[in-house]
N, C-alpha and C positions, 0 to 999 in steps of 0.2 A: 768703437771701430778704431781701431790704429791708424795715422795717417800712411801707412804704408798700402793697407790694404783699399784705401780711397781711388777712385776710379780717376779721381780731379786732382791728384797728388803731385805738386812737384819737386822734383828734386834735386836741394842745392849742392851745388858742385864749387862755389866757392863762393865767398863774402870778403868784403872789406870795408872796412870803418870809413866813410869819407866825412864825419863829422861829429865831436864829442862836445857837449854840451853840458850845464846844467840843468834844462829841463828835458830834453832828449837827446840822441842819438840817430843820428842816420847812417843806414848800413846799403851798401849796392850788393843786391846776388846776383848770382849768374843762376840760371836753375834750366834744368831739363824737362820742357812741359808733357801732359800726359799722351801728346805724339809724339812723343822722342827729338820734337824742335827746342834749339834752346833759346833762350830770353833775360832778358833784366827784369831784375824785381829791384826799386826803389824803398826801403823799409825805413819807418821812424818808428824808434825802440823808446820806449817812453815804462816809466816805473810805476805808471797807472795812477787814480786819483779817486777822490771820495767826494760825496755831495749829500747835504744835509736838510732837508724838509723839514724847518724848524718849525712846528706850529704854535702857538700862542691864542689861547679864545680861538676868535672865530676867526684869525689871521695868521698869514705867512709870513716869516721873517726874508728878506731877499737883503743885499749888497748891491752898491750903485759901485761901480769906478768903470777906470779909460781899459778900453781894451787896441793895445795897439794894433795887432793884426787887424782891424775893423776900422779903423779909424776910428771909434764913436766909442761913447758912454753908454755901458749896459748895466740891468738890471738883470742879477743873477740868483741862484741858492747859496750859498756859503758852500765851500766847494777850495780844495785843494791835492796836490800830486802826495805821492806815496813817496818820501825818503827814502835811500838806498839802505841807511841804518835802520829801518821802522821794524822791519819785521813783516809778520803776517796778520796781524792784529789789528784789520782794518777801524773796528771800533774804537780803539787808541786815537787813529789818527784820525777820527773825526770829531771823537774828542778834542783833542790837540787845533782843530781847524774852526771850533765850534768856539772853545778860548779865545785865540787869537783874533777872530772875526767877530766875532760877538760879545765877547766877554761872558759869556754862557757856558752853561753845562746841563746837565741831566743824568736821572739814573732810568730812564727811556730811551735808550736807544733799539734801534729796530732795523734790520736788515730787508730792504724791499725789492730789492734787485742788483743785477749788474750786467753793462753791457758792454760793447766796444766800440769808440766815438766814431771812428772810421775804420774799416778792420779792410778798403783797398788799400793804404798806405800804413797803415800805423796800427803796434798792440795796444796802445789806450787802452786800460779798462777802466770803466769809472763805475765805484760801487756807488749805490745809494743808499740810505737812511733817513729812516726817519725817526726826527726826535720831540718830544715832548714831556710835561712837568720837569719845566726851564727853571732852571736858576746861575743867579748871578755866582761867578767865579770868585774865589778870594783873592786869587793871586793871577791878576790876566797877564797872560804871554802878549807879548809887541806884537804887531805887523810886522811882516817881510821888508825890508829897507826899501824895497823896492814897490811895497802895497800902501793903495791911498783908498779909502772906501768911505762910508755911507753907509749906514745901518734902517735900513724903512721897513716898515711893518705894514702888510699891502691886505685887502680884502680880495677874493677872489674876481670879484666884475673888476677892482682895480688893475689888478695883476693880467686881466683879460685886454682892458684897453692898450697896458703897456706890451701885450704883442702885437697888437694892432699896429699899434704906433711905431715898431720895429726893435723898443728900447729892452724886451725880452726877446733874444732872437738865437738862443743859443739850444741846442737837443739837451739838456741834462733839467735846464730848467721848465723847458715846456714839458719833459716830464714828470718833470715835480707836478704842475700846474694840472696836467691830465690827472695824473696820481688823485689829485686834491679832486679835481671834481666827480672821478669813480668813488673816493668814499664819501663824499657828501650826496651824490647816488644812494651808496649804499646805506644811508645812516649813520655812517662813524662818524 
């Protein structure tokens, strides 16, 4: 369906940049809603990001660091934004994020989904993947100057208590984690 022909369609009548960033963008619309009233739309324009379900045996690979928005220390999936240079070659850059984070690679990589972290304010899209028959990197890329992490390798009742605990508390990883437990349902 064309968003034109959407019964719930609005339509913007003008934007403006009110903030450029390195990891996003904030844009103000003005839009015409599908009463003919007009309104603000608040938008974070984001380059989107990837997230990696490393598995290992019968475990998960996650990242420990500070998350400042939060205040606190989470345990996450290995997980980064999409470059404005990267292209469309989301497997690249999770490659690229699996190196860096991990020191890891694979010729398993698998496309499990994708979705939108918040889609009332923000295009986030964060694909997923998942990867396995790991191996080490020959040549690992750094951390971001600005990344401090922890590499732990969790069992899934592990991984369960740290949402318990609050120390997984973020939607990209409790999907991993739901992921995990549908196929070990399944048999896989």
């Amino acid at each position: 369906m064309r968003k034109e022909d959407s019964r719930y369609y609005e339509e913007v009548v003008a934007s403006k940049r009110m903030f450029g960033g390195k990891i996003f963008d904030v844009d103000v619309q003005q839009v015409i809603l599908p009463n003919g009233i007009p309104d603000i739309r608040e938008i974070v324009q984001h380059h989107g990001a990837v997230g990696i379900i490393p598995f290992v045996d019968d475990k998960m690979i996650f990242v420990r660091q500070w998350r400042a928005p939060m205040a606190q220390e989470t345990l996450e999936i290995p997980a980064g934004k999409i470059d404005e240079d990267e292209g469309d070659d989301l497997k690249e850059v999770a490659l690229r994020e699996m190196n860096e984070e991990l020191g890891l690679t694979t010729d398993q990589l698998e496309k499990v989904t994708a979705f939108y972290a918040s889609p009332g304010y923000s295009n986030e899209k964060i694909t997923i993947f998942t990867a396995r028959n790991l191996t080490e990197v020959e040549n690992k890329r750094p951390l971001d100057s600005d990344e401090f992490l922890n590499v732990e390798r969790l069992t899934l009742p592990e991984a369960e208590k740290y949402i318990e605990d609050g120390s997984i508390c973020d939607a990209k990883t409790i999907f991993a984690i739901t992921y995990w437990k549908l196929l070990l349902a399944k048999g896989e």
